[in-house]
N, CA, C and O atoms as CSV, one atom per row, in Angstrom:
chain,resi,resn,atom,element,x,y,z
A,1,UNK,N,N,-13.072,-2.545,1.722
A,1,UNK,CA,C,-12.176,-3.623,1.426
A,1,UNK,C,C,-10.933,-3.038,0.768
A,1,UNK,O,O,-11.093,-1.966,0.183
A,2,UNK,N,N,-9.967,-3.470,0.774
A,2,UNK,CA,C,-8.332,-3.153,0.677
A,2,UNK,C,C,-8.128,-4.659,-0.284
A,2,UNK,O,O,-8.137,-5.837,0.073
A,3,UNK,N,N,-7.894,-3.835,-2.029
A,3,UNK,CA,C,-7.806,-5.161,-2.609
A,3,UNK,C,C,-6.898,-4.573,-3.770
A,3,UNK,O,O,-6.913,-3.398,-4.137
A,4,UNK,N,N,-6.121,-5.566,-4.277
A,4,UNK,CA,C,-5.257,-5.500,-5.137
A,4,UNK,C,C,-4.506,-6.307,-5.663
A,4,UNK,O,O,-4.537,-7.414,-5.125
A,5,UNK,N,N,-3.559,-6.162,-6.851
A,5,UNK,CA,C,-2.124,-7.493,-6.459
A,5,UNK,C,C,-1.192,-6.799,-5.592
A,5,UNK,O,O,-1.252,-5.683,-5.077
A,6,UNK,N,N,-0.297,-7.736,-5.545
A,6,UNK,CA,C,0.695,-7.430,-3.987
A,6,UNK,C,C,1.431,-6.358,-4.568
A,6,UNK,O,O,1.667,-5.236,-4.120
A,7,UNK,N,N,1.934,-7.198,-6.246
A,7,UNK,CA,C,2.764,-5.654,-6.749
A,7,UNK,C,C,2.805,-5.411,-7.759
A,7,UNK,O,O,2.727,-6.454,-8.408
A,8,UNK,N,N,2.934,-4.149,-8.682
A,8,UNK,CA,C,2.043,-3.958,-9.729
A,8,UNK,C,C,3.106,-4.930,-10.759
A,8,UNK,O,O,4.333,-4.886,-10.841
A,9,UNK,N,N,2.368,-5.583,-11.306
A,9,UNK,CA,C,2.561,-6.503,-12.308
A,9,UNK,C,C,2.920,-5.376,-13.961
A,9,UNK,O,O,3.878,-4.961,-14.614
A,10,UNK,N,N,1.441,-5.328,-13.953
A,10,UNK,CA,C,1.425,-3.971,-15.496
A,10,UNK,C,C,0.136,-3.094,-15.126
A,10,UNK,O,O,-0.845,-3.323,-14.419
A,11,UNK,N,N,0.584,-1.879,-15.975
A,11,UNK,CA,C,-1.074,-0.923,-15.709
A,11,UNK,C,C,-2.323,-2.016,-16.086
A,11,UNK,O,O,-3.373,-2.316,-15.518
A,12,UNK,N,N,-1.664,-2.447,-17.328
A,12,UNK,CA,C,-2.986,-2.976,-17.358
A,12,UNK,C,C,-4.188,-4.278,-16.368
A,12,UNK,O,O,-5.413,-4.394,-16.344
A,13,UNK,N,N,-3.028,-5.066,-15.660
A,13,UNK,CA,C,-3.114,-5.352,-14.929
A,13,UNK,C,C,-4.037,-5.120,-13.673
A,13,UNK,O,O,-4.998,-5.827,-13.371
A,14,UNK,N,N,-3.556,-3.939,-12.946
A,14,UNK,CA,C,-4.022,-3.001,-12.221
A,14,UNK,C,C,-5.542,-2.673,-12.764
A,14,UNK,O,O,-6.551,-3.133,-12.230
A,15,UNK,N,N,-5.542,-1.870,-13.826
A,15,UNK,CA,C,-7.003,-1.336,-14.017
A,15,UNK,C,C,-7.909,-2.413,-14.087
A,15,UNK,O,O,-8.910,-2.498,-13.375
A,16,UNK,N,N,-7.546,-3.292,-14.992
A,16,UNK,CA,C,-8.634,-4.767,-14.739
A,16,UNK,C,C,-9.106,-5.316,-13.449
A,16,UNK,O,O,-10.235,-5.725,-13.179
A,17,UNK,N,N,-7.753,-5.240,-12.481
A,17,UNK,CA,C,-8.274,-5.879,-10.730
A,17,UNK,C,C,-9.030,-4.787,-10.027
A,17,UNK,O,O,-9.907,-5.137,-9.237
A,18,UNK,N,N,-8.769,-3.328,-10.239
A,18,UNK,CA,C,-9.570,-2.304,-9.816
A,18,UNK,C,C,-10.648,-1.901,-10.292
A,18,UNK,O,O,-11.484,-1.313,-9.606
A,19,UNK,N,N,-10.780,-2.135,-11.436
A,19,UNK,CA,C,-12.196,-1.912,-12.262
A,19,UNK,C,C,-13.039,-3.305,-11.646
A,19,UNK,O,O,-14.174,-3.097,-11.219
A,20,UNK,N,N,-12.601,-4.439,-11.606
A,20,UNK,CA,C,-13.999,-5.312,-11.464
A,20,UNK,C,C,-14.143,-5.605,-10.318
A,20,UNK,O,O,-15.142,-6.295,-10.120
A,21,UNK,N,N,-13.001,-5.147,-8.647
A,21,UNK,CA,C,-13.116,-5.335,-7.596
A,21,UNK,C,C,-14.126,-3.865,-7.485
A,21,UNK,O,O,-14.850,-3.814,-6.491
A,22,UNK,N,N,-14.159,-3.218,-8.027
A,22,UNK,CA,C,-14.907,-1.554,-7.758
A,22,UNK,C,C,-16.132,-1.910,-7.836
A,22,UNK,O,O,-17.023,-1.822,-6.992
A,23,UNK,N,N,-16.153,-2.497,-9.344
A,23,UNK,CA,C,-17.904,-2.919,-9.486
A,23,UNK,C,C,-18.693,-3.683,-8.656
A,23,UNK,O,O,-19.882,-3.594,-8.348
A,24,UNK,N,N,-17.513,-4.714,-8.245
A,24,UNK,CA,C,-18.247,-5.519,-6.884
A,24,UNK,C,C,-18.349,-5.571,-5.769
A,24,UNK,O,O,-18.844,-6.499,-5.130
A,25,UNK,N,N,-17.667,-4.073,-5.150
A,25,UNK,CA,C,-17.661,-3.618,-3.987
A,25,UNK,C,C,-19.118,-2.805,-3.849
A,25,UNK,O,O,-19.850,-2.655,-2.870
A,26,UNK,N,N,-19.228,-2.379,-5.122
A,26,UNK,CA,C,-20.501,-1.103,-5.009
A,26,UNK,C,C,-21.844,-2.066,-4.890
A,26,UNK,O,O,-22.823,-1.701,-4.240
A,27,UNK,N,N,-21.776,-3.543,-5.700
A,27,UNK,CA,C,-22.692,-4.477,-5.691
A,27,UNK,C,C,-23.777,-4.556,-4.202
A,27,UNK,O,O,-24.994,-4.509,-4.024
A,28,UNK,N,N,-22.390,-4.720,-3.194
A,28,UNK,CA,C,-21.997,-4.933,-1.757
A,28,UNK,C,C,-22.447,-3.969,-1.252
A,28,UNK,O,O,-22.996,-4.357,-0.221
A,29,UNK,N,N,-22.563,-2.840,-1.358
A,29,UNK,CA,C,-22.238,-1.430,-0.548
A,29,UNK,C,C,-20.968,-1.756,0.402
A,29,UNK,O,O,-20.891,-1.718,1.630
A,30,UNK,N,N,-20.003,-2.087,-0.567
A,30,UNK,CA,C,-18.779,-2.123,0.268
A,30,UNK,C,C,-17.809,-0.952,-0.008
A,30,UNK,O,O,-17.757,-0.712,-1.214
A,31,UNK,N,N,-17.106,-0.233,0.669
A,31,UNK,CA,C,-16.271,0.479,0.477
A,31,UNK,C,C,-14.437,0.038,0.318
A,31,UNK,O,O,-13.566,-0.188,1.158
A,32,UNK,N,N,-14.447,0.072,-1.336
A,32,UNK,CA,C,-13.382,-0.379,-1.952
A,32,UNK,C,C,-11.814,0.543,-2.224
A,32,UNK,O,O,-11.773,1.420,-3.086
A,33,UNK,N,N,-10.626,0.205,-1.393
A,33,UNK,CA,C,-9.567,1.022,-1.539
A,33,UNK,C,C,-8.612,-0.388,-2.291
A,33,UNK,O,O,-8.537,-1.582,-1.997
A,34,UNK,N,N,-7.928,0.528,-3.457
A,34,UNK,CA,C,-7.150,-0.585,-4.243
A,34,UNK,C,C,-5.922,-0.615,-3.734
A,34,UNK,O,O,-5.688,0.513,-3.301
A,35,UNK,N,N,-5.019,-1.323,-3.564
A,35,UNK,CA,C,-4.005,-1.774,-3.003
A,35,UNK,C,C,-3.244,-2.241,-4.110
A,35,UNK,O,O,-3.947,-2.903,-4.874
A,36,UNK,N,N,-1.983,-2.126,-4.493
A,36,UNK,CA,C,-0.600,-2.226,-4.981
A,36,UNK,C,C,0.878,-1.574,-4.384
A,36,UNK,O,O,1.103,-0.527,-3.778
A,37,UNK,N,N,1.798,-2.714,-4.851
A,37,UNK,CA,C,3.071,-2.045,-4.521
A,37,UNK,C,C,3.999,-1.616,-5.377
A,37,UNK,O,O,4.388,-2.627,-5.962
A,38,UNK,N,N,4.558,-0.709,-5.766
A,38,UNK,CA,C,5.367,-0.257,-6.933
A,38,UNK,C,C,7.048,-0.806,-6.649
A,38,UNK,O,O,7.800,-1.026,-7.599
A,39,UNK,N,N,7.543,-1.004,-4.983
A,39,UNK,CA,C,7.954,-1.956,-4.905
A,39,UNK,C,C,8.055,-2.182,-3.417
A,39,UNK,O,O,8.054,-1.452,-2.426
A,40,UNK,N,N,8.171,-3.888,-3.719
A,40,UNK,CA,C,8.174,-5.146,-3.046
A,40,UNK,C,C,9.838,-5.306,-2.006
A,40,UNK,O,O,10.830,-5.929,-2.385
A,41,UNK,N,N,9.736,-4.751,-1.036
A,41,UNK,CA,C,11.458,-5.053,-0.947
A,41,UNK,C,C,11.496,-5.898,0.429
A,41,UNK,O,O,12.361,-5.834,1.302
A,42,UNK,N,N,10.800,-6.384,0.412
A,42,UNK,CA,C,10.805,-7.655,1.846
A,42,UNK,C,C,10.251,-8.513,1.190
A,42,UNK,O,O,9.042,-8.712,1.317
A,43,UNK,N,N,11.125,-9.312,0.223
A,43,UNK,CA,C,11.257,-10.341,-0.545
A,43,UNK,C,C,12.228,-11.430,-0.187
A,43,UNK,O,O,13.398,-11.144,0.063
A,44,UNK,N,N,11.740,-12.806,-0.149
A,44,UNK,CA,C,12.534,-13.828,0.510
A,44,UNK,C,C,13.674,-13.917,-0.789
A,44,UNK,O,O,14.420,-14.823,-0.419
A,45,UNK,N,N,14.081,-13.518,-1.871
A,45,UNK,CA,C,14.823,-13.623,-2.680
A,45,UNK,C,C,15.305,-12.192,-3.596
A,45,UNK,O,O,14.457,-11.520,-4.183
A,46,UNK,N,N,16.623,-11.882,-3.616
A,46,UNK,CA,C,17.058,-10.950,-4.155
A,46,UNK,C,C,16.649,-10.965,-5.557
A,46,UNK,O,O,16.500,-9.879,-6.117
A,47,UNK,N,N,16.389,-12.363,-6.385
A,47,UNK,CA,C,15.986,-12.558,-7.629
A,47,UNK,C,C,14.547,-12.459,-7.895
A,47,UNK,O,O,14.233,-12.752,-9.049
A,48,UNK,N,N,13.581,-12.111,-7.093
A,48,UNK,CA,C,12.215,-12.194,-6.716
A,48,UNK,C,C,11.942,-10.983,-7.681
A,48,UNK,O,O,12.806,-10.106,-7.687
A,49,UNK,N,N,10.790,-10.817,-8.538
A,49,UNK,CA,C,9.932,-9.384,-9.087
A,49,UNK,C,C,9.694,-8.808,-7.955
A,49,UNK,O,O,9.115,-9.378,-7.030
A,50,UNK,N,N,10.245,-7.259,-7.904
A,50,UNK,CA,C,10.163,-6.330,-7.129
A,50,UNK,C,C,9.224,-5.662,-6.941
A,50,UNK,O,O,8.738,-5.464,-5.827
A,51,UNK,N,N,8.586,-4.957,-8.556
A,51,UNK,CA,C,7.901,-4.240,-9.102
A,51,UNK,C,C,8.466,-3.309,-10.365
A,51,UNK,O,O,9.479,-3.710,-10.937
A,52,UNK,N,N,7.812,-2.035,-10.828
A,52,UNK,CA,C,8.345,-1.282,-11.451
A,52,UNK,C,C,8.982,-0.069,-10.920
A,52,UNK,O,O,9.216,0.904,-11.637
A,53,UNK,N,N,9.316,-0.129,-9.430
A,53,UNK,CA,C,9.837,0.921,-8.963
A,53,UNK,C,C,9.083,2.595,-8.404
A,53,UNK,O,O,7.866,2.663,-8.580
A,54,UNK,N,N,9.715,3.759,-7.821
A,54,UNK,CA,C,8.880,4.177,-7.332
A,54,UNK,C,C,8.392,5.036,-8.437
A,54,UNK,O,O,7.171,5.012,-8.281
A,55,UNK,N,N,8.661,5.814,-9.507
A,55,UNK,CA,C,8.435,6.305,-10.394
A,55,UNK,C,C,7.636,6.212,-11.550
A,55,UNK,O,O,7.099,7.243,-11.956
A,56,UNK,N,N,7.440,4.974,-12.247
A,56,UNK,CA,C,6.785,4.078,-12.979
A,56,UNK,C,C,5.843,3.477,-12.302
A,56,UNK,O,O,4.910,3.163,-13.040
A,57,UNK,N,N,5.614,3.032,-10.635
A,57,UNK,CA,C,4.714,2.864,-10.229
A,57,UNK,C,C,3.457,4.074,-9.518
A,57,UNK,O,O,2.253,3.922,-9.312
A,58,UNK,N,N,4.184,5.025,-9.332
A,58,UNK,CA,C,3.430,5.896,-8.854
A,58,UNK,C,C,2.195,6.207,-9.940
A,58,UNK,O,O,0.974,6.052,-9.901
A,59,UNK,N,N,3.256,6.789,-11.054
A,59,UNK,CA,C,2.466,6.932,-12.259
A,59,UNK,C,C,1.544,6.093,-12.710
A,59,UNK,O,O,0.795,6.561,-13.567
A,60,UNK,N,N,1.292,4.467,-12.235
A,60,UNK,CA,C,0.387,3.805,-12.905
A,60,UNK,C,C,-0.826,3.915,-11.534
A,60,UNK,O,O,-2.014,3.693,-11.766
A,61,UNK,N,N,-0.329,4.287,-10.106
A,61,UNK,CA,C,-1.429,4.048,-9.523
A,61,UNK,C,C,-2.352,5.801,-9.328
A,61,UNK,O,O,-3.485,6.185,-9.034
A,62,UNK,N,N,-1.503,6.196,-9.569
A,62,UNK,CA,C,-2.243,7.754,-9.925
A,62,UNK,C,C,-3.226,7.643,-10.973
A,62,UNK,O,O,-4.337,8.120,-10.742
A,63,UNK,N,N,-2.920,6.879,-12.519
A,63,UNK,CA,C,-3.835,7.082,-13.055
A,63,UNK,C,C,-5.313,5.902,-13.057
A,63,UNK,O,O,-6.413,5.836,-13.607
A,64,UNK,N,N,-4.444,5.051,-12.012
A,64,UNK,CA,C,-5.730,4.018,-11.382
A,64,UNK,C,C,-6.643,5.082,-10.581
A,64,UNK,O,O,-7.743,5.210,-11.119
A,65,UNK,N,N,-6.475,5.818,-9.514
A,65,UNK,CA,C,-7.154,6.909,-8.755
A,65,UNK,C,C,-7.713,7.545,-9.613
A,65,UNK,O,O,-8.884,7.807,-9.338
A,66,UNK,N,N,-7.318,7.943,-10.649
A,66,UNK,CA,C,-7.944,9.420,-11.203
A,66,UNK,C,C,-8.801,8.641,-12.153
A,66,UNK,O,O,-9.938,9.091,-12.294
A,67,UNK,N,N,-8.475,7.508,-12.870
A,67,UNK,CA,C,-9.448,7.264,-14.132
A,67,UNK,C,C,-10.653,6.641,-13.415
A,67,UNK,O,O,-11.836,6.964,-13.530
A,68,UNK,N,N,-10.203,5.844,-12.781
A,68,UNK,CA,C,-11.564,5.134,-11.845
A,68,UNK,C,C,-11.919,5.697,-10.576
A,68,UNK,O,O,-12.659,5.025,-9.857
A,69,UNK,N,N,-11.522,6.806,-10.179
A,69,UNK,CA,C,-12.047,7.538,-8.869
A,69,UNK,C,C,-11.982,6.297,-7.872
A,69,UNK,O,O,-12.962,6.015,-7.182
A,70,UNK,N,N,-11.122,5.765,-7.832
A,70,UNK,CA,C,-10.889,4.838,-6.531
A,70,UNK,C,C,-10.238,4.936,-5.657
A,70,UNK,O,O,-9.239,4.392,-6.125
A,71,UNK,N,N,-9.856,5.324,-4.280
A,71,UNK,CA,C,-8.846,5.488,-3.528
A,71,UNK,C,C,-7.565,4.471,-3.849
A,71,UNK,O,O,-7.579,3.448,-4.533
A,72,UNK,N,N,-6.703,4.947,-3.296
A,72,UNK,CA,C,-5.106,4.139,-3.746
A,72,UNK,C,C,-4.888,4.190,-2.580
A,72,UNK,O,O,-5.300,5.143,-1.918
A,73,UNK,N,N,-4.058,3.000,-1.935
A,73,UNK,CA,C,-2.796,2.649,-1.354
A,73,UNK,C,C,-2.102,2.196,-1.327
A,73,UNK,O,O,-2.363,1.182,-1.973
A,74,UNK,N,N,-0.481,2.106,-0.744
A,74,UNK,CA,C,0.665,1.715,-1.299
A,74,UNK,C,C,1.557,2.422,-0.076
A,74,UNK,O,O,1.639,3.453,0.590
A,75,UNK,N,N,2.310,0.792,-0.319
A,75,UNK,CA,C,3.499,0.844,0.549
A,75,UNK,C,C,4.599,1.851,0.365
A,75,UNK,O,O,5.062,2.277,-0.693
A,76,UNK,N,N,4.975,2.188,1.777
A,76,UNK,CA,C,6.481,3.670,1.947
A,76,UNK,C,C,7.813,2.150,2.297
A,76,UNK,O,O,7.513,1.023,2.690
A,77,UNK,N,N,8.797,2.518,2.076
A,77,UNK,CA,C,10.059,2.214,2.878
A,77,UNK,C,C,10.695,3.026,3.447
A,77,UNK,O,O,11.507,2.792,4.342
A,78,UNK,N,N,10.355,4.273,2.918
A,78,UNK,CA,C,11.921,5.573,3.304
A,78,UNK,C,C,11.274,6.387,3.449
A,78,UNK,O,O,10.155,6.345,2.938
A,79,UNK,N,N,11.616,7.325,4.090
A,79,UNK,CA,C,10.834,8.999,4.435
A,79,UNK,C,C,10.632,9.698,3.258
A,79,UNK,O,O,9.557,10.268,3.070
A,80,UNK,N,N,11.884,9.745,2.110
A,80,UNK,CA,C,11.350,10.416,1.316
A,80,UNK,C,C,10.318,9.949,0.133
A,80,UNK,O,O,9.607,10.731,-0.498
A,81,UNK,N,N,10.376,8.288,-0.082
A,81,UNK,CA,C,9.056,7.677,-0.336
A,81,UNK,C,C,8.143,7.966,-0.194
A,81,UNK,O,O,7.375,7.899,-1.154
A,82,UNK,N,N,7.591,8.540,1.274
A,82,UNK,CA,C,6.629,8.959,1.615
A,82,UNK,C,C,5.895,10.119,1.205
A,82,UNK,O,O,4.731,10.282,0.838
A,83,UNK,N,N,7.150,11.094,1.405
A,83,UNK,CA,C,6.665,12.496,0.755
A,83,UNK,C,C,6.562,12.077,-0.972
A,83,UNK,O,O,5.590,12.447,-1.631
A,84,UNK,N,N,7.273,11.567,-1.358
A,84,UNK,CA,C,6.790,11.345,-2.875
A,84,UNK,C,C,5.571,10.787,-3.726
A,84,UNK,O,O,5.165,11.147,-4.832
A,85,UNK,N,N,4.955,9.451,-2.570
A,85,UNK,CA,C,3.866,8.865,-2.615
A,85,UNK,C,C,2.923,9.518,-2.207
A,85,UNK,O,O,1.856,9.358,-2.801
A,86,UNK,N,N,2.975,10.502,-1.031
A,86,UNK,CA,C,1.984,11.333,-0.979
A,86,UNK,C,C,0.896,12.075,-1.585
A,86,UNK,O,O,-0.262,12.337,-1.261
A,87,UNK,N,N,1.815,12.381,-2.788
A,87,UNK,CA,C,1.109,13.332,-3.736
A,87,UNK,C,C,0.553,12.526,-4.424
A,87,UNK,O,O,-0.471,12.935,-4.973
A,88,UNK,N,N,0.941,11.180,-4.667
A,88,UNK,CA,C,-0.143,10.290,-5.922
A,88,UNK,C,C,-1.159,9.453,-5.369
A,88,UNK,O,O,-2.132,9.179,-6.072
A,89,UNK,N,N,-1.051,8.920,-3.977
A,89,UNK,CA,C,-1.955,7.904,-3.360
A,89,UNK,C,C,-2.836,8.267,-2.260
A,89,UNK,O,O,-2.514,9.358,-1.790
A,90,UNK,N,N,-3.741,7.783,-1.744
A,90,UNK,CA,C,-4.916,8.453,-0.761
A,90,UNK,C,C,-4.454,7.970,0.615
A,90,UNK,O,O,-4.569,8.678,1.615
A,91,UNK,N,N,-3.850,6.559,0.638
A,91,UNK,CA,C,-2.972,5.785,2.257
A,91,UNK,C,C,-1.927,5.473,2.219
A,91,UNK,O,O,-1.641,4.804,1.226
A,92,UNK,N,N,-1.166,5.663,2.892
A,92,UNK,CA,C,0.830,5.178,2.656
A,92,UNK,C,C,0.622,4.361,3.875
A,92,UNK,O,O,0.124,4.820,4.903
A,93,UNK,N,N,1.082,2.942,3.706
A,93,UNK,CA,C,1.135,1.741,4.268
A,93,UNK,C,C,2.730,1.586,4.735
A,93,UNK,O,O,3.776,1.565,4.087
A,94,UNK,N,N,2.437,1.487,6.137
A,94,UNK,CA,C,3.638,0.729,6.872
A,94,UNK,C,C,4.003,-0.597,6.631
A,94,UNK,O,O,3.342,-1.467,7.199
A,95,UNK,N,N,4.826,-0.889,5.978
A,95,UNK,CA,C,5.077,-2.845,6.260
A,95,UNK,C,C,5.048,-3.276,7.306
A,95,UNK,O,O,4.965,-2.333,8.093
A,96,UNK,N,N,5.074,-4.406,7.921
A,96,UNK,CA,C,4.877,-5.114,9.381
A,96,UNK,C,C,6.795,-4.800,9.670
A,96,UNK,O,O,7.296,-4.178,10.606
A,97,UNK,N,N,7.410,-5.392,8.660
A,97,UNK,CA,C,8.964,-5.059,9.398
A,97,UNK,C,C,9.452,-3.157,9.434
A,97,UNK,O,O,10.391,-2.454,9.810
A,98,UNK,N,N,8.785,-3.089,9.108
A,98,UNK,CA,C,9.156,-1.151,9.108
A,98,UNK,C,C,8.322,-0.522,9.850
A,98,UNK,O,O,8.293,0.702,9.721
A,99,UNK,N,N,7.163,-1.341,11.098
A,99,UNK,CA,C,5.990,-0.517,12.155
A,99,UNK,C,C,6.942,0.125,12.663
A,99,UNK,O,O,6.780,1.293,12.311
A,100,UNK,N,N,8.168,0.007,13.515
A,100,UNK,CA,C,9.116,0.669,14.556
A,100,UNK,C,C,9.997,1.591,14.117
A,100,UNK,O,O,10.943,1.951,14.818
A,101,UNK,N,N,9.735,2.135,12.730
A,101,UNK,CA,C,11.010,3.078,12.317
A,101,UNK,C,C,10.099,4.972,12.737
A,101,UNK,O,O,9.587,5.825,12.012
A,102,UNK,N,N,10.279,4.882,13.928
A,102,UNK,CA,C,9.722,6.459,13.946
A,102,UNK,C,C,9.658,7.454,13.057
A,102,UNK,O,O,8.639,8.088,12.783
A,103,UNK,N,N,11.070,7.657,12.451
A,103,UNK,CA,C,11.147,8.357,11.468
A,103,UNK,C,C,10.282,8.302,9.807
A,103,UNK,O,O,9.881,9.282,9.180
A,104,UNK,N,N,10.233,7.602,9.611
A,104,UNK,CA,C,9.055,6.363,8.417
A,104,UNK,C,C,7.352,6.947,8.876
A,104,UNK,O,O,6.576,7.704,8.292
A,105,UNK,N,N,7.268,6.310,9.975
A,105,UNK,CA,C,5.985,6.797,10.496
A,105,UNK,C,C,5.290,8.311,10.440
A,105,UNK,O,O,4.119,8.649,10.271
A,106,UNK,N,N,6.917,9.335,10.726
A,106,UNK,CA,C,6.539,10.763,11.054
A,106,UNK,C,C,6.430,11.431,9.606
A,106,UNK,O,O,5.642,12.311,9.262
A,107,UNK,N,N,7.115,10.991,9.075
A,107,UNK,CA,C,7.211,11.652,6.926
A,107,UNK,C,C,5.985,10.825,6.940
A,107,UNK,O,O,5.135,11.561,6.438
A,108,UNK,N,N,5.410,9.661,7.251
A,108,UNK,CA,C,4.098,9.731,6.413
A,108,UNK,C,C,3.196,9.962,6.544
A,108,UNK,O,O,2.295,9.959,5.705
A,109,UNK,N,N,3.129,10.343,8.064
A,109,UNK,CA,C,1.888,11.321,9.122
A,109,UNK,C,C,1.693,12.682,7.908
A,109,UNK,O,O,0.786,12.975,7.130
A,110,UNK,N,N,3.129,13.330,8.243
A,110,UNK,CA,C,3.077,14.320,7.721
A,110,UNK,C,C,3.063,14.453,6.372
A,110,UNK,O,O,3.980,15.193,6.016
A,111,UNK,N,N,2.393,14.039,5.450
A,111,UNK,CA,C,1.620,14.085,4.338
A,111,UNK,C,C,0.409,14.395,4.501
A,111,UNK,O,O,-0.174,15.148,3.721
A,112,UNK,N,N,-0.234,13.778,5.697
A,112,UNK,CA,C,-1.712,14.429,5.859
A,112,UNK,C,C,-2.293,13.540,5.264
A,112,UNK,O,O,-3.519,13.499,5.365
A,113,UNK,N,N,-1.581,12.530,4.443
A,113,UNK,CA,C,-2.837,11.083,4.262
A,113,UNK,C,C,-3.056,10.395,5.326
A,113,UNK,O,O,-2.675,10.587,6.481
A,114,UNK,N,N,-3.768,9.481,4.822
A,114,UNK,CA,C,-4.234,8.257,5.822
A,114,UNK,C,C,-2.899,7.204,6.383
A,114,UNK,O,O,-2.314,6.576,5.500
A,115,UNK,N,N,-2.609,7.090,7.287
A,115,UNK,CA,C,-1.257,6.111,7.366
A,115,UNK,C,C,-2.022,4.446,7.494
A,115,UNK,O,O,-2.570,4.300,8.587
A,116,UNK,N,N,-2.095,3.625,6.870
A,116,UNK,CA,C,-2.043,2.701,7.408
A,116,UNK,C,C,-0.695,1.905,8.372
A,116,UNK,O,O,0.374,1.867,7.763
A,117,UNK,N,N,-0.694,1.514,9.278
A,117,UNK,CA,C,0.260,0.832,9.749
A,117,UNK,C,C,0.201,-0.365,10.508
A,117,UNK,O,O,-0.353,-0.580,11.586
A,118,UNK,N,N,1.065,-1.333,9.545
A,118,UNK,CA,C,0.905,-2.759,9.983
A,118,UNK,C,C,1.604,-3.326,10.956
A,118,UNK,O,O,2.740,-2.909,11.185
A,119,UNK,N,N,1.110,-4.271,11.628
A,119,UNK,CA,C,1.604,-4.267,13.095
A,119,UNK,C,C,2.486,-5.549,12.781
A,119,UNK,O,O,1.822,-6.487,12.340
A,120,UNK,N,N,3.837,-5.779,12.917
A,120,UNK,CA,C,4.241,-7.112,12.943
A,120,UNK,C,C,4.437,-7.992,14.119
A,120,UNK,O,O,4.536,-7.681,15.306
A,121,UNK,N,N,4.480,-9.337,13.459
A,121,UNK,CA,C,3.786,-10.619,14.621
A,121,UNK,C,C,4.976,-10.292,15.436
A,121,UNK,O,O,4.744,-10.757,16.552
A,122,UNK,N,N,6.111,-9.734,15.430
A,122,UNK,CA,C,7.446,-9.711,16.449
A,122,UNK,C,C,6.914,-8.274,17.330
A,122,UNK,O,O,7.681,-7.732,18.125
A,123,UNK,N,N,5.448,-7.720,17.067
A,123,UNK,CA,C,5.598,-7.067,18.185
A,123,UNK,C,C,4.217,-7.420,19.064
A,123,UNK,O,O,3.593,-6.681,19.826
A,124,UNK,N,N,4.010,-8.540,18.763
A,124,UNK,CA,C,2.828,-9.173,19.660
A,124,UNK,C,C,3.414,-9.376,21.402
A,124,UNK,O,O,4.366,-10.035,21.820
A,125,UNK,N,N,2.559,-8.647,22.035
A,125,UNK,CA,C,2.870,-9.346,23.078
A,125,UNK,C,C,2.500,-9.995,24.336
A,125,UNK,O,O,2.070,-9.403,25.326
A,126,UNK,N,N,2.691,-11.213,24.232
A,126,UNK,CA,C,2.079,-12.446,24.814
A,126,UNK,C,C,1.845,-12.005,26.004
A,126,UNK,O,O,2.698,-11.343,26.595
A,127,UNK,N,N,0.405,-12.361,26.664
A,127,UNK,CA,C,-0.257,-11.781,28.122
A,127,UNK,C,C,-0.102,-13.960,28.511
A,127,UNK,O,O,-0.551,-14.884,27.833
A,128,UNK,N,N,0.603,-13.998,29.666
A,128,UNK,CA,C,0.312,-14.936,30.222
A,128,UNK,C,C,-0.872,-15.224,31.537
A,128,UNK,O,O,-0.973,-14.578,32.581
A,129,UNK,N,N,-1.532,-16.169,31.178
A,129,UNK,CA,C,-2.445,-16.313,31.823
A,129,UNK,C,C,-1.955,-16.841,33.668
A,129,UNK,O,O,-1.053,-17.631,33.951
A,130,UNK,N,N,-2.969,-16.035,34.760
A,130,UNK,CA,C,-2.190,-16.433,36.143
A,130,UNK,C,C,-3.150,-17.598,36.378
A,130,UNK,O,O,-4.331,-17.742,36.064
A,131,UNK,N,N,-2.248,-18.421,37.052
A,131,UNK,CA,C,-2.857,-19.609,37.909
A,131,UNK,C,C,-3.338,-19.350,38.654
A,131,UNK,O,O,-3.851,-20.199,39.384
């Protein structure tokens, strides 16, 4: 399971939703990866909480990974995002509006983590049925 808030609010925050989603994944024999964003930038409002940015967030989900041995993932926007997030998180997540940026995709291959990549509904494509 892939669980988290959308974006990191506060550390403390974080360790509380990862500590008691952990305990109840293991309940499960479910396999639990925590999910946060350090930031949020496909926000319907420029005035919207972003997050704490990439620096201040890295740092809080690194020490979510390391204190609770939980895998991390977290959203890239930019290539060099990627290489930067690399070093602190276990999956670098594509947004649905950033699946088509090749370049995005190839910096976060090449980290050698896990890429998640989200498919957006604008690249669905409709099979019509024949009469």
């Amino acid at each position: 399971m892939i669980a988290g808030p959308c974006v990191i609010e506060s550390e403390k925050l974080c360790f509380q939703v990862a500590a008691a989603l952990q305990i109840l994944c293991a309940k499960l024999g479910v396999t639990y990866v925590f999910k946060a964003s350090y930031d949020k930038a496909n926000r319907t409002s420029s005035k919207s909480f972003r997050g704490p940015g990439l620096d201040p967030g890295l740092k809080i989900l690194s020490r979510v990974r390391t204190d609770l041995a939980v895998p991390v993932l977290t959203d890239v926007h930019t290539e060099n995002q990627a290489t930067i997030a690399g070093d602190a998180v276990d999956i670098l997540q594509i947004p649905a509006f950033l699946c088509r940026q090749t370049d995005l995709i190839e910096a976060a291959v090449s980290t050698g983590k896990i890429v998640n990549l989200k498919k957006a509904h604008f690249c669905h494509r409709r099979r019509w049925a024949r009469s």
